[in-house]
RODREN-807085 format. One record per residue (C-alpha): x, y, z; residue in one letter; residue number from 1. Coordinates in steps of 0.1 Angstrom, whole numbers, padded with zeros to 4 digits, always signed. Example, Ala and Ser with C-alpha at 12.3 -4.5 7.8 and 13.67 -1.06 7.14 Angstrom:
2
REC       X       Y       Z   tilum   miti
REC   +0123   -0045   +0078       A      1
REC   +0137   -0011   +0071       S      2
REM end
This chain:
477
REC       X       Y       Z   tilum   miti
REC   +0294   +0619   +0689       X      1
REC   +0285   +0598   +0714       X      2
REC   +0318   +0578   +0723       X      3
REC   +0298   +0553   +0748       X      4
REC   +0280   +0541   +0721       X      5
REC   +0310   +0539   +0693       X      6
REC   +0326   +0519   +0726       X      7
REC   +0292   +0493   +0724       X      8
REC   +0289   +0487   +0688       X      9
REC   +0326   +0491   +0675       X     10
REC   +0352   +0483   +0705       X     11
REC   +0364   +0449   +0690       X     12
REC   +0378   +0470   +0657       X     13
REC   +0392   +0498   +0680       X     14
REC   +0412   +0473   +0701       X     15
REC   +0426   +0458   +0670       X     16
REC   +0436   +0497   +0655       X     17
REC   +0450   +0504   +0687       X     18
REC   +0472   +0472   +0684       X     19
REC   +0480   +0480   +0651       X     20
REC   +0492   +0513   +0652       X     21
REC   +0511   +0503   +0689       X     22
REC   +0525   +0476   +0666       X     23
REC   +0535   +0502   +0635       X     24
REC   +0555   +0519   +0665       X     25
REC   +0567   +0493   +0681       X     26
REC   +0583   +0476   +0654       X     27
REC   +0601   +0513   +0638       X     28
REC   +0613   +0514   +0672       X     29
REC   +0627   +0484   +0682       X     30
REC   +0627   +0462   +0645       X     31
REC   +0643   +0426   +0645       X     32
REC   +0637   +0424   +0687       X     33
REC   +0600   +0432   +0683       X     34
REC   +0602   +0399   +0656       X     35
REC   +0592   +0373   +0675       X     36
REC   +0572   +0388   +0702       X     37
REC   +0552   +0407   +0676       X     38
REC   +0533   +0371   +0669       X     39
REC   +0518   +0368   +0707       X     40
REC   +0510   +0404   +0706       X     41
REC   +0487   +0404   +0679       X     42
REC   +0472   +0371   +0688       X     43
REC   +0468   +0387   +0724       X     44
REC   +0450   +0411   +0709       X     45
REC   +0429   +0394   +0686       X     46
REC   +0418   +0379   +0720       X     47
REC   +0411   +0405   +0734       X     48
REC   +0390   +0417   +0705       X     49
REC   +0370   +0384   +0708       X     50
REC   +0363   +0389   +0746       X     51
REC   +0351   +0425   +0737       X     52
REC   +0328   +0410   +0711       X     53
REC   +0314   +0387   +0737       X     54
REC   +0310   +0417   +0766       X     55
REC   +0292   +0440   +0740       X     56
REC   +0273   +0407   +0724       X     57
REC   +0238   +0422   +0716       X     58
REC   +0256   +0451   +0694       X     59
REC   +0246   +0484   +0691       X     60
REC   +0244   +0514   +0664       X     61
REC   +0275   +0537   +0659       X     62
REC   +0288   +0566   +0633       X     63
REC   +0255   +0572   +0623       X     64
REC   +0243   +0542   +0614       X     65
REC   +0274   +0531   +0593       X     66
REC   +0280   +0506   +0616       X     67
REC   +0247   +0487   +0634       X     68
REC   +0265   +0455   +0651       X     69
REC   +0244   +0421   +0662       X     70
REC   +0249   +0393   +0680       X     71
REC   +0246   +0376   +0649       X     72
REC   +0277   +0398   +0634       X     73
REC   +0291   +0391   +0671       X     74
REC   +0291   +0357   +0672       X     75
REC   +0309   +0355   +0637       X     76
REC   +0339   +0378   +0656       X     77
REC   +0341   +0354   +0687       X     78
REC   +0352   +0324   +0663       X     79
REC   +0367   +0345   +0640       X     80
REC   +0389   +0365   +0662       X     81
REC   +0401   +0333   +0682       X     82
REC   +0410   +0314   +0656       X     83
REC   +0427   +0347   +0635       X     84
REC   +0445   +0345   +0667       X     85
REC   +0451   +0304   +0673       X     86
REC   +0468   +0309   +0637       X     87
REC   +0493   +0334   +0643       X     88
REC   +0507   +0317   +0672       X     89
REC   +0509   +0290   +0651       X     90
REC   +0527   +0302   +0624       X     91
REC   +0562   +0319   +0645       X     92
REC   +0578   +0285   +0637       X     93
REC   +0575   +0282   +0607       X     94
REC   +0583   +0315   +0600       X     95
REC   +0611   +0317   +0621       X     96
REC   +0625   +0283   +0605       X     97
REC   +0618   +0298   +0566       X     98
REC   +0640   +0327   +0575       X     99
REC   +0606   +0351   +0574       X    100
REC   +0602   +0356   +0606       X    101
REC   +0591   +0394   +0607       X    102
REC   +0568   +0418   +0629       X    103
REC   +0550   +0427   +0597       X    104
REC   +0532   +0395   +0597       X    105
REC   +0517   +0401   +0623       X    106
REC   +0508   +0437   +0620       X    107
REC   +0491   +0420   +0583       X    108
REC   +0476   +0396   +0606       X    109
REC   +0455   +0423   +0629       X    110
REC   +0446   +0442   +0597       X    111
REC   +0433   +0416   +0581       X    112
REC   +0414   +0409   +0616       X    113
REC   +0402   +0444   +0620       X    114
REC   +0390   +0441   +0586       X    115
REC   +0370   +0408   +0592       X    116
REC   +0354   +0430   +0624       X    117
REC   +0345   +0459   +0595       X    118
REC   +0324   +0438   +0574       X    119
REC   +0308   +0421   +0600       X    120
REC   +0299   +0457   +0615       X    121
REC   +0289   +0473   +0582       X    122
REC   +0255   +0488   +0579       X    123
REC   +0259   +0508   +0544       X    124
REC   +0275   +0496   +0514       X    125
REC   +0303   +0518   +0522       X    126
REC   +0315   +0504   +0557       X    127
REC   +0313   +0471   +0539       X    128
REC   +0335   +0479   +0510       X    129
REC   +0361   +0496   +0532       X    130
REC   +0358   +0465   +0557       X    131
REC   +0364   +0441   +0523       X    132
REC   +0389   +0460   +0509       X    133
REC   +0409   +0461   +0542       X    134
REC   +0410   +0425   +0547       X    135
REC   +0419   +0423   +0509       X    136
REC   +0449   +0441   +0506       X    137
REC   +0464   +0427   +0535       X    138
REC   +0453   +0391   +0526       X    139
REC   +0468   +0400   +0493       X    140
REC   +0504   +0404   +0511       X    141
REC   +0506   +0376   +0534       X    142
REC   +0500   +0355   +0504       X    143
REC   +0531   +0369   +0489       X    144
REC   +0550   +0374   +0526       X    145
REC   +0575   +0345   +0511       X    146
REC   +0588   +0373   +0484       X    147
REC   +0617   +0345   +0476       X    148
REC   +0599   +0319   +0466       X    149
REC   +0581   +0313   +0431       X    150
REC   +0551   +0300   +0445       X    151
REC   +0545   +0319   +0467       X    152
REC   +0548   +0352   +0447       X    153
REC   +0525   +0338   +0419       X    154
REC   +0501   +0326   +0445       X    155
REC   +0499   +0365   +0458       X    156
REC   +0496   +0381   +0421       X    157
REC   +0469   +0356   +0412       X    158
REC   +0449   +0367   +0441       X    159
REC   +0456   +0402   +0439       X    160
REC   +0444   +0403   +0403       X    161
REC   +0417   +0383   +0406       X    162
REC   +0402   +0398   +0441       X    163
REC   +0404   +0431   +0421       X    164
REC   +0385   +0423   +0393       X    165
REC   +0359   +0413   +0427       X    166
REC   +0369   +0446   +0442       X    167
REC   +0353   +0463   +0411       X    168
REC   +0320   +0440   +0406       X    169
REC   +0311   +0443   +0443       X    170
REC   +0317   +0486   +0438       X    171
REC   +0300   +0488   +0405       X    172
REC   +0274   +0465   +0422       X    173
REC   +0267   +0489   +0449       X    174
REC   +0268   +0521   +0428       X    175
REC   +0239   +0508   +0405       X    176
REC   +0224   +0497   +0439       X    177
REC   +0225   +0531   +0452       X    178
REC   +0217   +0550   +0422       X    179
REC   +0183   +0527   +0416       X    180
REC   +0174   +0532   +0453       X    181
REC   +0189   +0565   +0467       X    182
REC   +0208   +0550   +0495       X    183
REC   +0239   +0527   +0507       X    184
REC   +0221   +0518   +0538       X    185
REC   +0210   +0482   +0542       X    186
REC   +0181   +0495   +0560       X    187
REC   +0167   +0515   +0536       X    188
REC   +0178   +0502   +0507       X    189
REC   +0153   +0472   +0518       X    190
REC   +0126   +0495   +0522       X    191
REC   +0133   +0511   +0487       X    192
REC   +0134   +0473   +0470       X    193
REC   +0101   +0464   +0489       X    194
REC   +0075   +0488   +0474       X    195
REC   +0076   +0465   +0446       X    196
REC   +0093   +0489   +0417       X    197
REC   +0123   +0466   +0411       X    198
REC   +0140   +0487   +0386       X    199
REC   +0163   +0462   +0359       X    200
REC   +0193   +0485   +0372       X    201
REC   +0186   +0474   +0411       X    202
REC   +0190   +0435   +0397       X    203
REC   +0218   +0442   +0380       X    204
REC   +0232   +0461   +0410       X    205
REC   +0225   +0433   +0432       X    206
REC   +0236   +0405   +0410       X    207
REC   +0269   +0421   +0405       X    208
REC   +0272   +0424   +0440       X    209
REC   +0265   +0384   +0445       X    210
REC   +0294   +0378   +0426       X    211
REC   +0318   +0397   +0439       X    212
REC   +0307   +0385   +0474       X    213
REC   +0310   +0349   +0461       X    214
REC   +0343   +0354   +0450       X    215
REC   +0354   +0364   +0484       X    216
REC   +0344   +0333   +0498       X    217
REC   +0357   +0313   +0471       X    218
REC   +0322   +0300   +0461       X    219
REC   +0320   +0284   +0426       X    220
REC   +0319   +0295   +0396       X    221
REC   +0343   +0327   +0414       X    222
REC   +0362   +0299   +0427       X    223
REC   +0391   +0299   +0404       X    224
REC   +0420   +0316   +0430       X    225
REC   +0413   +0292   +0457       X    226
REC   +0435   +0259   +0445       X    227
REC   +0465   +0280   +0432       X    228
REC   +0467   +0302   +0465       X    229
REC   +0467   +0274   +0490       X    230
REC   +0488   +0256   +0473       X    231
REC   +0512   +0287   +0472       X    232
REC   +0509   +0308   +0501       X    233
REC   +0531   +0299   +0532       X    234
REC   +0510   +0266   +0549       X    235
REC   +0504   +0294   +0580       X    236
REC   +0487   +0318   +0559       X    237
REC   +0466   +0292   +0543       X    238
REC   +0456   +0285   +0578       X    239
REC   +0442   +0319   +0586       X    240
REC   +0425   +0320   +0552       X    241
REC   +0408   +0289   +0555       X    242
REC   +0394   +0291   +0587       X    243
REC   +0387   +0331   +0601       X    244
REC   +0378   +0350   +0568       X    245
REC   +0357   +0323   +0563       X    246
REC   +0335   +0326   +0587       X    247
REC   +0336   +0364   +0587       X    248
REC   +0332   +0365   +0552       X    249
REC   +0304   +0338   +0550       X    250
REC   +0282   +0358   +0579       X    251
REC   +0288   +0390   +0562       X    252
REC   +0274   +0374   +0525       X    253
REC   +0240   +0366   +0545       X    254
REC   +0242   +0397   +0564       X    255
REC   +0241   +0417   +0531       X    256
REC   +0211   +0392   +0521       X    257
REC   +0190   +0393   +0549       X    258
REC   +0192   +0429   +0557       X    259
REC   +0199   +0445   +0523       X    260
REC   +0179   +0423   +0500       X    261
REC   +0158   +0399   +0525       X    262
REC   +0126   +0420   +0511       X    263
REC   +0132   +0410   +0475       X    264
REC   +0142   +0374   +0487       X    265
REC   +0125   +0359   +0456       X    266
REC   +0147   +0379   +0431       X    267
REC   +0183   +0363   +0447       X    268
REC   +0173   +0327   +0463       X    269
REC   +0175   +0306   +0429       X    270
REC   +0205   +0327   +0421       X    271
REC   +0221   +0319   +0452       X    272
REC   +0209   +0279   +0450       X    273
REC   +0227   +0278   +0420       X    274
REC   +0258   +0289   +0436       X    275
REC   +0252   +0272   +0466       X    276
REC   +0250   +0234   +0439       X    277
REC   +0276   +0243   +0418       X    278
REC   +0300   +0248   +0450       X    279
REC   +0290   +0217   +0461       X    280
REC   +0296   +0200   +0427       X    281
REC   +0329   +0216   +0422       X    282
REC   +0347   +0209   +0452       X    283
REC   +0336   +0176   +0454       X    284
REC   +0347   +0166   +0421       X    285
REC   +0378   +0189   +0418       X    286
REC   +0392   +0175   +0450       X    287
REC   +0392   +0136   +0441       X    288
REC   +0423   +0143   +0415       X    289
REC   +0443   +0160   +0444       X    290
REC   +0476   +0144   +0458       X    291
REC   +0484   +0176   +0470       X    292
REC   +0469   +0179   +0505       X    293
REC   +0466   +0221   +0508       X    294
REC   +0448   +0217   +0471       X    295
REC   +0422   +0192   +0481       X    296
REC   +0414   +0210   +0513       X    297
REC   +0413   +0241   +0491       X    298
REC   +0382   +0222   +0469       X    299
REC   +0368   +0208   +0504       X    300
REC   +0368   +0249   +0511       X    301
REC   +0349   +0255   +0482       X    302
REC   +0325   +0221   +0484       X    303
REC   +0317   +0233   +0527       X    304
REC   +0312   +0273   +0514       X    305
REC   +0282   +0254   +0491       X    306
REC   +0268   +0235   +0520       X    307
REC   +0266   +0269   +0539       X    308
REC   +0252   +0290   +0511       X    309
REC   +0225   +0263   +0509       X    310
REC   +0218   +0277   +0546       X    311
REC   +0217   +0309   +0530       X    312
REC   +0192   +0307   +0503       X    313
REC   +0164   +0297   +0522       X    314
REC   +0165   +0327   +0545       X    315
REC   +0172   +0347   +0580       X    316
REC   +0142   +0326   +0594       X    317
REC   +0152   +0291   +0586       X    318
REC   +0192   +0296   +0573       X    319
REC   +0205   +0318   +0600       X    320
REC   +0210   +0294   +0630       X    321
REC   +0219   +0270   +0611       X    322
REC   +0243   +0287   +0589       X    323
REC   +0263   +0294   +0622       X    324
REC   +0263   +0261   +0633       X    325
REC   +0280   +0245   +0606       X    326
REC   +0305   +0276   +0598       X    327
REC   +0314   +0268   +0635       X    328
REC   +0322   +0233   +0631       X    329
REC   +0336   +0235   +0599       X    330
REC   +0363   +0267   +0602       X    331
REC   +0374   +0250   +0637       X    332
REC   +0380   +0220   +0618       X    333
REC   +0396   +0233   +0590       X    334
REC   +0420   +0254   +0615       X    335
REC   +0429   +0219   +0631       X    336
REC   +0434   +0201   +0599       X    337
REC   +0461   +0229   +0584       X    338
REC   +0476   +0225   +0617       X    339
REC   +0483   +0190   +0607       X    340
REC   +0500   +0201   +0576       X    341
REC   +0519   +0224   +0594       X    342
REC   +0531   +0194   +0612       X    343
REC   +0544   +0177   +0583       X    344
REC   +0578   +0188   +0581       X    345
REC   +0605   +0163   +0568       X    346
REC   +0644   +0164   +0559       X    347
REC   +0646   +0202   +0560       X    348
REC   +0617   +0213   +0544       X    349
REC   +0581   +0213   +0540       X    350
REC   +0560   +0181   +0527       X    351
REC   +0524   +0182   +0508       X    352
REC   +0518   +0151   +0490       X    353
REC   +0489   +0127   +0509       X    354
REC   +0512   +0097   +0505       X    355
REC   +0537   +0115   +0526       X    356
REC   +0509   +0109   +0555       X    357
REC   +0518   +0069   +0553       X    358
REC   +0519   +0046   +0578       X    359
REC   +0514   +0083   +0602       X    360
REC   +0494   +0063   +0632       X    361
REC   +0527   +0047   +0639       X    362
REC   +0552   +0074   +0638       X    363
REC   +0527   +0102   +0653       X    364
REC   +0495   +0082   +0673       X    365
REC   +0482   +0111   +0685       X    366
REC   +0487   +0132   +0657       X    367
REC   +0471   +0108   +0634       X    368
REC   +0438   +0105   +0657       X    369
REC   +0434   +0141   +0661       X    370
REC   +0436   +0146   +0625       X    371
REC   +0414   +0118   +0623       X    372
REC   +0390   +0130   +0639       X    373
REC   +0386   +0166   +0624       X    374
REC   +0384   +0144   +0591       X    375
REC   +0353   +0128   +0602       X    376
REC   +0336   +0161   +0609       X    377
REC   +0344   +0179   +0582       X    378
REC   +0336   +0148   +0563       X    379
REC   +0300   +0156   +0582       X    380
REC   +0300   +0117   +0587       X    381
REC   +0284   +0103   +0620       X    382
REC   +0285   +0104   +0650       X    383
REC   +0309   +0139   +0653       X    384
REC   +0294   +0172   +0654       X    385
REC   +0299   +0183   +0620       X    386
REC   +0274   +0156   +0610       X    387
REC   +0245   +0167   +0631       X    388
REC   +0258   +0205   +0615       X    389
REC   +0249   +0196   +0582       X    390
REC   +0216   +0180   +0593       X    391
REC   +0210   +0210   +0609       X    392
REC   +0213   +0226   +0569       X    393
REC   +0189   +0194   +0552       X    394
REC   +0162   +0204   +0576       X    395
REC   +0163   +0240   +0567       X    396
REC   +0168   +0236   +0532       X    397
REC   +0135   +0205   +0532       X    398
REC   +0116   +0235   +0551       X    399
REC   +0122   +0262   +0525       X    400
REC   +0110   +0236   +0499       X    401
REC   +0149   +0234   +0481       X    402
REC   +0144   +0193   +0477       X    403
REC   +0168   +0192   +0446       X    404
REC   +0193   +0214   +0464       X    405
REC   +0197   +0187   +0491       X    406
REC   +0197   +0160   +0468       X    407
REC   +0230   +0179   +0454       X    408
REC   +0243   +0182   +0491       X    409
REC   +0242   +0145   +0499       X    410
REC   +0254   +0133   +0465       X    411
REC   +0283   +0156   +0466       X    412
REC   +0289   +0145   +0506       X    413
REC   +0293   +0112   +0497       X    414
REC   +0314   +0116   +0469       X    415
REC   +0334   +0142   +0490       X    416
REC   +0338   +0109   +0518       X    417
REC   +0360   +0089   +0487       X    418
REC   +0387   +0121   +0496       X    419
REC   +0384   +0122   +0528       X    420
REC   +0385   +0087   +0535       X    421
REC   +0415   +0082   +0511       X    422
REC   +0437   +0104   +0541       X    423
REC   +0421   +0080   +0568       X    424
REC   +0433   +0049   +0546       X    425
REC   +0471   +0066   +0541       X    426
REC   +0474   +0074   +0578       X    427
REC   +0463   +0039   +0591       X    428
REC   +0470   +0012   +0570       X    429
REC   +0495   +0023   +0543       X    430
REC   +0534   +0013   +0554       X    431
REC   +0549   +0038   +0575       X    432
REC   +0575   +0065   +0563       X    433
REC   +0602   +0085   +0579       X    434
REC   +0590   +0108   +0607       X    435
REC   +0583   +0141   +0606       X    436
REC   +0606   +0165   +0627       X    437
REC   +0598   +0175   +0660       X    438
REC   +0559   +0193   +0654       X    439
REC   +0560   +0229   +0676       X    440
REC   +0542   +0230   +0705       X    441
REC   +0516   +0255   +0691       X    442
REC   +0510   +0236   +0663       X    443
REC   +0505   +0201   +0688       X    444
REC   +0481   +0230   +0706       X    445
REC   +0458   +0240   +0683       X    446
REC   +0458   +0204   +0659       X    447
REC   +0448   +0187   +0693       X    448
REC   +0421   +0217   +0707       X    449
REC   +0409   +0213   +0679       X    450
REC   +0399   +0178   +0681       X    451
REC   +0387   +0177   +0714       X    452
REC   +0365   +0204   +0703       X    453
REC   +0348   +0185   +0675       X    454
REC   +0344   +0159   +0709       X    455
REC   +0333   +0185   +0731       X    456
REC   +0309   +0203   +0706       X    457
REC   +0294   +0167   +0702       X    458
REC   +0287   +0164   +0737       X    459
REC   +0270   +0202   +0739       X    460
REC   +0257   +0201   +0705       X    461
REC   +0222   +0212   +0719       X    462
REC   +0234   +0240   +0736       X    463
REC   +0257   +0251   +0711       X    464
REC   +0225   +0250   +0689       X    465
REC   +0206   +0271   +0713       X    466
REC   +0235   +0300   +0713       X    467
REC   +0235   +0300   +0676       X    468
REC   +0197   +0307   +0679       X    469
REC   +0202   +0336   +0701       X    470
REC   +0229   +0350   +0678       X    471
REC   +0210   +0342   +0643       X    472
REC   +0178   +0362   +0667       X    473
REC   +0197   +0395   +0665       X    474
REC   +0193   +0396   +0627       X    475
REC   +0159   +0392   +0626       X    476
REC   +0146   +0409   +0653       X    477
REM end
């Protein structure tokens, strides 16, 4: 075994197990003291893990081919890893203020992080599963971490249930994938599906493996989980859900595309446009009845996860860039915007409603226009960066001839604007409310890096455009 080369291709997920385990020992040893440092440990080392993606950006091939990383895989764990990281710091406070404050988190935290590195590393069927079912089961936990509260115990049930009944679509998916074709390899398994004997069983194999993908990233009509579990989980964990697994999980659903099936393209693309419109059509409409504020960011979830699978369905050639382009915008974004609700803490206790938000431009300026302004580019409105993103998708989707799938995309944009505008209207022109309690300093942090970023990724949006072109390369090459 040829350790130089399981260093290249898999040193991201080997700094994380080495974190986790050092963490394991670490908290046996020294329990309710390891508490709060626990937190910037593992975001320390989901840093870490994100600079060792960088170093070792082109990939490499490792445990026999089980693992075969990319720089598009590697890009996905750059943004992933920071922001995984960004919202564990991020949650200590609230933890520590809920009573909940416990190494465990955080040790749930790197799991689910190592898992996100699995998936986006997988080569074979069974690297993927094992990735997926990593950052399942501890995803299925932090929903739950609140064990005393209603809410969020239902939230974590609901998930576990239902990501199991995806757990055994995705597995039965593969099996019938491996029996038609002989192999668990992406590689060969596209081989297999190109000599033009699609066997029934090989569809079936592949749809059922669609779906269970979908549901992971909460794409319609797999999308049922999503509203209950943000709405439930502790605001922190919603964070990490919304913005790293995302990503991870949204490169990993084209990876499995474009390697696996991209030779029987023709058999999956209208499935996956239908996915891709009734995402779109879903979250846009499911969000405009929302007065809670983590359930109508949990149908904007489901409305972007359309947008990107539009970038999806019309291929590694013309999707792949762009697909990282707009995951970028949108799970930075996203990250900045559950900061915000983080922020809104009042008399004791946590507030969700969007009235709550009233009259916030006078109590919080600087709160209000960062929030402001990842609105606007998540929104995709002009001029900010998430705009020119989902151009970026039109273009692609015009190119791969998907006309009626973009006429969905803006139709459901601008209806998505009514939602996202009605925030814009309750922050700055409704009549003020009480002020929220003093916001931690890591949730200022990353709610205000956050906007300057969508500022910043403006001003380079060309060059950020040309790294995601070097990264989408990789696949294709």
């Amino acid at each position: 075994m040829d350790m130089t080369s399981i260093w290249t291709a898999f040193a991201p997920e080997l700094i994380l197990v080495g974190a986790g385990l050092v963490g394991v020992l670490l908290g046996a040893m020294l329990r309710k003291n390891f508490d709060a440092v626990s937190y910037r440990f593992g975001a320390l080392a989901m840093f870490a893990a994100a600079i060792m993606a960088g170093v070792h950006f082109e990939g490499g091939v490792a445990f026999d081919g089980l693992i075969r990383t990319t720089s598009f895989g590697n890009y996905a764990k750059i943004i992933s890893f920071v922001l995984a990281g960004a919202a564990l710091l991020m949650a200590e406070g609230f933890m520590r203020r809920h009573g909940t404050q416990r190494f465990e988190f955080a040790l749930l935290s790197i799991f689910a992080a190592l898992g996100m590195g699995v998936i986006l590393s997988a080569a074979n069927i069974m690297t993927l599963y094992m990735g997926i079912e990593t950052l399942s089961l501890s995803s299925y936990v932090l929903a739950a971490f609140h064990r005393d509260n209603a809410r969020s115990a239902e939230a974590g049930l609901k998930y576990f249930v239902l990501g199991a009944l995806a757990s055994g679509l995705l597995l039965y998916g593969g099996s019938l994938v491996y029996g038609f074709t002989g192999s668990t390899d992406y590689v060969e398994i596209a081989r297999v599906a190109g000599e033009g004997n699609m066997a029934m069983g090989l569809s079936f194999g592949m749809v059922l493996m669609i779906t269970g993908l979908a549901f992971k990233v909460s794409a319609a009509p797999m999308h049922v989980w999503t509203p209950d579990v943000y709405e439930g989980a502790p605001t922190p964990v919603v964070a990490l859900f919304a913005s790293a697994p995302k990503m991870a999980g949204m490169v990993m659903f084209a990876t499995v595309l474009f390697v696996a099936f991209g030779s029987i393209i023709d058999q999956w693309q209208l499935i996956l446009a239908i996915i891709a419109a009734a995402s779109m059509t879903v979250g846009a409409f499911g969000a405009l009845a929302q007065d809670n504020i983590k359930r109508l960011l949990a149908y904007s979830s489901i409305a972007n996860i359309g947008y990107g699978l539009v970038a999806v369905t019309v291929g590694a050639q013309l999707g792949g860039s762009p697909l990282l382009l707009f995951m970028t915008l949108y799970v930075i974004a996203s990250l900045g915007l559950f900061a915000g609700v983080l922020a809104m803490r009042r008399s004791g206790g946590m507030v969700e409603d969007i009235n709550e938000l009233s009259g916030l431009n006078q109590t919080h300026p600087a709160l209000t226009l960062a929030m402001t302004l990842l609105i606007v580019s998540i929104a995709g409105l002009p001029p900010l960066a998430g705009f020119w993103a989902k151009l970026e998708i039109i273009r692609a989707a015009q190119e791969g001839g998907f006309l009626w799938l973009n006429i969905i995309l803006v139709l459901s944009s601008t209806i998505a604007a009514a939602y996202y505008l009605r925030i814009i209207n309750v922050m700055w022109f409704k009549e003020p409310r009480e002020p929220f309690e003093p916001i931690d300093l890591s949730v200022k942090l990353v709610v205000g890096l956050c906007a300057i970023a969508t500022i910043v990724l403006l001003v380079f949006i060309g060059r950020l455009d040309a790294i995601t072109d070097i990264a989408a390369a990789g696949l294709i090459s």
